[in-house]
C-alpha positions in Angstrom: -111.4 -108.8 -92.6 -108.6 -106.5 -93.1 -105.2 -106.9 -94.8 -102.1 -106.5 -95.4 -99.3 -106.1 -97.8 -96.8 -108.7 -98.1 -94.3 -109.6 -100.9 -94.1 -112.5 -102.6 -91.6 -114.3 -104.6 -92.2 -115.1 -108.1 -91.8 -117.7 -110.9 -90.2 -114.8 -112.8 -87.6 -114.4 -110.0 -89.1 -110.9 -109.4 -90.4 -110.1 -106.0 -94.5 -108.8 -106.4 -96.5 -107.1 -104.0 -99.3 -108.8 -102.5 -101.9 -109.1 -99.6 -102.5 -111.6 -97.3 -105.9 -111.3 -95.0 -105.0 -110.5 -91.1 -107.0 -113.2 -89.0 -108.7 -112.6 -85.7 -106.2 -113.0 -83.3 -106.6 -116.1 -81.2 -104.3 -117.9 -78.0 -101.0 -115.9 -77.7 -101.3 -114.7 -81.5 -99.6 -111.1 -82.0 -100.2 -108.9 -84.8 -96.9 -107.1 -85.8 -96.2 -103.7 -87.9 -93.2 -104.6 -89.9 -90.4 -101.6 -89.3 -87.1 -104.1 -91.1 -86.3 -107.0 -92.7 -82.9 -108.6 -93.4 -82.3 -110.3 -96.7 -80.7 -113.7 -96.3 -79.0 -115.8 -98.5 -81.8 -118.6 -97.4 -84.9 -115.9 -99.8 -82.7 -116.5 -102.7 -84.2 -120.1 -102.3 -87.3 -118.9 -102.2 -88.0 -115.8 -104.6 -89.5 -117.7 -107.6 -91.7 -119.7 -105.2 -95.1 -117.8 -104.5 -94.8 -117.6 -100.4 -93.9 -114.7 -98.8 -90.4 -114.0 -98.4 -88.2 -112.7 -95.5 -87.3 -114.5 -92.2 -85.2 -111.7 -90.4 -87.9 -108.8 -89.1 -88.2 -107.1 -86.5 -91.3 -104.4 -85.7 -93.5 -103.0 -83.3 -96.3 -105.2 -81.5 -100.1 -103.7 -82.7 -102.4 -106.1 -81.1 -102.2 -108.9 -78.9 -104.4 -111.9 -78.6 -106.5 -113.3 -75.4 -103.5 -115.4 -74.5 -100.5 -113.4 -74.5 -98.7 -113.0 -71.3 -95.8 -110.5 -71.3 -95.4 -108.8 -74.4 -97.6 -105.3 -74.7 -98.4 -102.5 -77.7 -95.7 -100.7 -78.3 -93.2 -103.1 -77.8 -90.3 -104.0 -80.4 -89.5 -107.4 -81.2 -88.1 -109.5 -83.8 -88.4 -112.9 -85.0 -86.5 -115.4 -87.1 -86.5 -119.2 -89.4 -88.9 -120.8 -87.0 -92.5 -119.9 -86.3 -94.0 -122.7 -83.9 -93.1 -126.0 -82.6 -96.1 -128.4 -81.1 -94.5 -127.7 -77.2 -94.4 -131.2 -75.7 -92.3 -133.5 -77.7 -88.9 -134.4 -75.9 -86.9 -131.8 -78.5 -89.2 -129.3 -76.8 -89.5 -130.2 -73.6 -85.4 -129.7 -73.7 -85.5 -126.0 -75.3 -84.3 -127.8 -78.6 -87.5 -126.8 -80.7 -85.8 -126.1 -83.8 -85.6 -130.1 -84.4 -89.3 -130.7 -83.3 -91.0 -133.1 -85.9 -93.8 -130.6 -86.0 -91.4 -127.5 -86.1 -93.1 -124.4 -88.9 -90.0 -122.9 -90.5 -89.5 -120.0 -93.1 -90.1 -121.9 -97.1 -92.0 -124.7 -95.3 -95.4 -123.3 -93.3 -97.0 -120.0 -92.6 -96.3 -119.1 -96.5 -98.6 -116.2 -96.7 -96.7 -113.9 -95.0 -92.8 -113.3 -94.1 -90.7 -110.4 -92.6 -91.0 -108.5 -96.2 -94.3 -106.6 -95.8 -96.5 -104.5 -94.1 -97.4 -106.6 -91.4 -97.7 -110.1 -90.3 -99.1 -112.7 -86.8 -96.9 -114.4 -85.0 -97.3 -116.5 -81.6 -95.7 -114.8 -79.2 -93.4 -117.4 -78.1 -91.3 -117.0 -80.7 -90.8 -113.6 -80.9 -88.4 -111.5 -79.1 -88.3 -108.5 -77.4 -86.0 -105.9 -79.0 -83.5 -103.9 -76.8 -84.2 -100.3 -76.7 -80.1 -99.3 -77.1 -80.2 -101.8 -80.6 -82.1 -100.6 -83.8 -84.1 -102.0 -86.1 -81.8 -102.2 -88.7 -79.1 -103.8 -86.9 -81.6 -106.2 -84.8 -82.7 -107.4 -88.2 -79.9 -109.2 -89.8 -79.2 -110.5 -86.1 -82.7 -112.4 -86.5 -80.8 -115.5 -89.0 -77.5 -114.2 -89.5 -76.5 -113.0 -85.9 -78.3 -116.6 -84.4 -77.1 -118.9 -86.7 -73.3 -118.5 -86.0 -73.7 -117.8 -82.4 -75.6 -121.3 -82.4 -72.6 -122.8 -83.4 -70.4 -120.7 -80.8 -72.9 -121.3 -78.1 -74.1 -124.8 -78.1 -71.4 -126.5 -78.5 -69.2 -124.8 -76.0 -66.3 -123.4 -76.7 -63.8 -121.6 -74.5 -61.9 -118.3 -74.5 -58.5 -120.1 -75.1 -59.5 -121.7 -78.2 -58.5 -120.6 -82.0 -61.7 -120.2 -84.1 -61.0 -120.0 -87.8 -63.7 -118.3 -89.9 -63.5 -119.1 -93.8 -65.5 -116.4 -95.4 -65.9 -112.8 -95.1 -69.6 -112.3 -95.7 -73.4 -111.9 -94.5 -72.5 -114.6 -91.9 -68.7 -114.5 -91.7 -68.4 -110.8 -90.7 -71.0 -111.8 -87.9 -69.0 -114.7 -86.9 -65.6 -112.9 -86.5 -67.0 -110.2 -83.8 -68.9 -113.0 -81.8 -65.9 -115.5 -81.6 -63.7 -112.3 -80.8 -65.8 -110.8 -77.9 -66.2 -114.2 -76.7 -62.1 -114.1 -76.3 -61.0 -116.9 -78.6 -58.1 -116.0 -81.3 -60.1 -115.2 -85.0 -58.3 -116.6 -87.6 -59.6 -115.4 -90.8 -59.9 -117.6 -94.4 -60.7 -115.7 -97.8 -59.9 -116.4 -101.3 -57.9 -112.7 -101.5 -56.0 -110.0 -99.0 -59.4 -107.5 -100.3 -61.0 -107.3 -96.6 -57.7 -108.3 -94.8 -58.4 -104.7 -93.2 -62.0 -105.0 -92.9 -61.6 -108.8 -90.9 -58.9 -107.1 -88.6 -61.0 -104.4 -87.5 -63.8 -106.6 -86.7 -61.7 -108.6 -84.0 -59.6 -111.3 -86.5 -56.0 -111.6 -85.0 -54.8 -113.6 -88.4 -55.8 -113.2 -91.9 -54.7 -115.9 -94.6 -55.2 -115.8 -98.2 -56.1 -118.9 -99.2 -57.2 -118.7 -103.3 -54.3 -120.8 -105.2 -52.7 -122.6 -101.9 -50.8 -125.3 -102.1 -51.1 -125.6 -98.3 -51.4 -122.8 -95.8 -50.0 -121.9 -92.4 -51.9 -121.0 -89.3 -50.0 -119.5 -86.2 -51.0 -122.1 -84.2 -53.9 -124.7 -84.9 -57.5 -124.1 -85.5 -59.8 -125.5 -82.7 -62.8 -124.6 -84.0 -64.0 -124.1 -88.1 -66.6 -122.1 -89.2 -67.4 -122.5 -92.8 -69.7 -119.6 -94.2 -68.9 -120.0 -97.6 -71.7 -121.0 -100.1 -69.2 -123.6 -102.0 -68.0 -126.2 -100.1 -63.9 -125.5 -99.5 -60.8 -127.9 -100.3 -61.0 -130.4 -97.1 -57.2 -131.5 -97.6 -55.5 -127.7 -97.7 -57.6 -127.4 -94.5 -56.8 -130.9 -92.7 -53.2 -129.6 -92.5 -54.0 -126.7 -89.8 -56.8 -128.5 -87.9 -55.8 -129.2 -84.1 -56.8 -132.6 -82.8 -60.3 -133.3 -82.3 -60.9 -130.1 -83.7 -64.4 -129.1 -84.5 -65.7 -127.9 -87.8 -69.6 -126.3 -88.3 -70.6 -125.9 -91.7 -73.5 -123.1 -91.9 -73.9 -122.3 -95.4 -76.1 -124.2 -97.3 -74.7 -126.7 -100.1 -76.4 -129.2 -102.3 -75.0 -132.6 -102.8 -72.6 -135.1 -100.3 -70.7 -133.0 -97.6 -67.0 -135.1 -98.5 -63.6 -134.9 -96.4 -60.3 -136.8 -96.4 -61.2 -139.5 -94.2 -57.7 -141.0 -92.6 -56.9 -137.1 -91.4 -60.5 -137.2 -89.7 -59.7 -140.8 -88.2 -56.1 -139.8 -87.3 -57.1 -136.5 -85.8 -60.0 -137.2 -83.9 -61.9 -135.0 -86.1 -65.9 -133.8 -85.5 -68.0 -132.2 -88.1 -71.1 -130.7 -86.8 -73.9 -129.9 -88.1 -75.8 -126.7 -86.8 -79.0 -124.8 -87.9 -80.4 -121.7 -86.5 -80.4 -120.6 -82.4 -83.1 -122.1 -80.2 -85.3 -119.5 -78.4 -83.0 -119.6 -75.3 -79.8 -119.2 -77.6 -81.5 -116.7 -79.4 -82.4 -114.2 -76.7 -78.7 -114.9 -75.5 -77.4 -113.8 -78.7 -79.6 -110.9 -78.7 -78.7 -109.8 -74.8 -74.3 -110.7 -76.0 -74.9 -108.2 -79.1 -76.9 -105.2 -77.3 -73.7 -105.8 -74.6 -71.0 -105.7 -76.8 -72.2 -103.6 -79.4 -72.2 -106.4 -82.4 -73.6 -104.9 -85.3 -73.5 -105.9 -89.0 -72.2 -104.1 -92.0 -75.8 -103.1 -94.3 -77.0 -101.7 -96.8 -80.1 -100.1 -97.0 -83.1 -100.4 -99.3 -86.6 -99.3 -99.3 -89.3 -101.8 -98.7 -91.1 -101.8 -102.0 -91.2 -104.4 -105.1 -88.3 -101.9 -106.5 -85.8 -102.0 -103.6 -86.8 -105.6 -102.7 -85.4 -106.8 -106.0 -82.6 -104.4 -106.1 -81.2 -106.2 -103.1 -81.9 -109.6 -103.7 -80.1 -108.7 -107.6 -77.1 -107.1 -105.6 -76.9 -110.5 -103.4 -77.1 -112.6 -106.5 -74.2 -110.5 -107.8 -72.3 -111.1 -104.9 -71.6 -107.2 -104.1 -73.5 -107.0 -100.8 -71.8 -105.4 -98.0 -73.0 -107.5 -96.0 -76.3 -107.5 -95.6 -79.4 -106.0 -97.1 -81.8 -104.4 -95.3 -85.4 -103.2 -96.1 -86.9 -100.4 -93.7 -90.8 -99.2 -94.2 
């Protein structure tokens, strides 16, 4: 049978290249040439585990098995965190997938291939077709890091009036500030510094706060909605203080230990936390259709898909010097 290359992560923490064989192609099985991957914060998880890494690709449709219905050679599509679901449980049946008992997500099935490679097979129900005015590199980063904060925009609905706050001016943060802004809502930005005061301001932020050494902070008016991209979780009681009643807060990145927050300011203000993880298949080919529209595109760097530029971009995320996300092109 023939192969291809993927690469793997390693229990020295440096990516290798490998190969994983290409199966026949049964049902609605497609078989993908890999033109980009974005490097997410979610591979540094993964990169001394032997799996194949990657979970934001996007390439060009090869082959298409017996059962596939309206994809065709040629075509571009990308796909993202989740791989299958089983289709008929009642998350299913309700276009919630991404909860489905029997869901395949990046770290946890299909570990013999990932968006960094040559190639890979994917059902075509969970990949998505690729707008001809949007590129690969910018559709890749969109594939986790453009779905997972327009998930938290999308589902839980939000209108144009509303004050969104965005703590963090990163991979996901930089997304989440043009999405809430072309939605309409006011973008108030949180960082620890004034260093991309500019930067948040041309993306669509109306407000930019400096937050590192606070005693308390002041928001122009109060924040509706609270997206929290940071990787450490923030100080809950400077941020209680400029929280609107039954203001909503989503945190995205991903934190070990107990998520803790004042509690009487939660009681008192009618508080929700919400949890959220990446977009369903109908959010995600909304978010795809709202970025081609409005021209949403991340900041990246580029690097060359091979063992060297792999782990030259995942050392330059580990440094915390990305701007703002990495890239691999074949």
């Amino acid at each position: 049978m023939p192969t291809f290359t993927v690469y793997k992560g390693h229990e020295s923490g440096k990516v290798v290249k490998s190969t994983t064989t290409r199966p026949d192609l049964t049902r609605d099985e497609v078989l993908v040439k890999i033109n980009a991957s974005g490097l997410c914060g979610t591979d540094l998880h993964y990169h001394t585990s032997d799996m194949g890494l990657g979970h934001e690709g996007v390439g060009t449709v090869q082959e298409l098995g017996p059962e596939t219905t309206h994809l065709k050679v040629g075509d571009r599509v990308g796909w993202g965190y989740e791989h299958n679901s089983c289709g008929h449980c009642q998350q299913c049946l309700k276009g919630n997938e991404i909860f489905c008992a029997e869901r395949a997500m990046y770290g946890y099935a299909d570990k013999d291939q990932g968006s960094m490679g040559e190639g890979a097979v994917w059902r075509e129900a969970f990949l998505f077709k690729i707008p001809d005015t949007m590129s690969d590199e910018v559709a890749a980063p969109l594939m986790c890091g453009g779905a997972t904060v327009f998930n938290a925009l999308h589902q839980f609905p939000i209108e144009a009036s509303d004050t969104v706050a965005v703590m963090g001016v990163g991979g996901l943060g930089h997304l989440a500030i043009q999405f809430a802004a072309k939605m309409g809502c006011e973008v108030i930005v949180l960082s620890g510094s004034d260093a991309k005061k500019d930067e948040a301001m041309s993306l669509g932020a109306s407000e930019f706060i400096a937050m590192k050494g606070a005693k308390e902070i002041k928001t122009s008016r109060p924040i509706d909605r609270l997206i929290v991209t940071t990787s450490a979780q923030p100080d809950w009681n400077l941020l209680t203080q400029v929280l609107a009643p039954n203001a909503v807060i989503y945190p995205l990145s991903v934190d070990e230990g107990n998520f803790s927050i004042p509690y009487m300011p939660l009681l008192l203000n009618g508080l929700r936390v919400q949890g959220s993880l990446v977009a369903s298949r109908y959010i995600h080919q909304r978010m795809i259709a709202f970025a081609d529209l409005h021209q949403i595109k991340p900041i990246l760097e580029k690097f060359p898909m091979s063992e060297e530029g792999i782990n030259s971009a995942i050392k330059k995320l580990q440094d915390g010097k990305m701007r703002y996300r990495g890239v691999l092109l074949n």
